[in-house]
Structure formats: structure tokens, C-alpha cells
N, C-alpha and C positions, 0 to 999 in steps of 0.2 A: 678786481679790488678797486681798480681806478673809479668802477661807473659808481659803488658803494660811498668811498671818505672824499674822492675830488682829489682836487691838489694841495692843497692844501691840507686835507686829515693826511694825508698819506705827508707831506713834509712835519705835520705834527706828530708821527710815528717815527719818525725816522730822528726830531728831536730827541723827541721823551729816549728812546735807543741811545740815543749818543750820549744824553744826559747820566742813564742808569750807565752806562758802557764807564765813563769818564770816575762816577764814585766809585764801581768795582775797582779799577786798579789803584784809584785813593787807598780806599778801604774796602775788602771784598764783601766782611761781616753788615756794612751799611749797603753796598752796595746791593747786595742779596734781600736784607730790609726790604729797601726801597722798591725791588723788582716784587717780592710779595707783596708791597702796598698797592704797587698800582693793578696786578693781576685781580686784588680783592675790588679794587675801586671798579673796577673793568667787571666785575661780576656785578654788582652790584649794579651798575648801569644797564647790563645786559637784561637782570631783572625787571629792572623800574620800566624799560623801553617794551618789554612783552608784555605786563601787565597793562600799561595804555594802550597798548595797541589790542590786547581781548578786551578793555573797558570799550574800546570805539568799534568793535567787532571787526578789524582788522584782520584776526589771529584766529 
């Protein structure tokens, strides 16, 4: 996972975590929110990044 995000995406995973972690025990109802936004956001990307990558025959 390291050779894929660097240290950096891996310390920006490990935020966003602490982040959703921190409003669950706020509030769990936003906190659950939040974690299905960013899973949808994360799909969404995962999208966008394979489609450029067949547009550039990558894939």
C-alpha cells in the first residue's frame, strides 16, 4: 500500500479515519453520513481514474 498512496496519502487516510472516527462518537447518525459520503466520493474517483486511464489505453 505504501509503493501505491506514499506517505503522505497513507497519513491522509489515516486523517480522513480519525476525522469520521472523532464525529461517530459526536454523533453516530452523522458520523455514518459522513463515512457513506466519502465511500460514494472514493467511488466515484475510482471511476473517473479507469475511464482515463482506457481513454489513454492504459487499461
Amino acid at each position: 500500500m505504501r509503493d501505491t498512496l506514499g506517505s503522505e496519502g497513507i497519513a491522509g487516510v489515516a486523517v480522513v479515519l480519525i476525522a469520521v472516527g472523532i464525529l461517530t462518537v459526536h454523533d453516530p447518525v452523522v458520523g455514518a453520513g459522513v463515512a457513506v459520503l466519502l465511500a460514494g466520493l472514493a467511488l466515484i474517483a475510482k471511476g473517473i481514474a479507469d475511464s482515463t486511464m482506457r481513454a489513454f489505453g492504459l487499461k
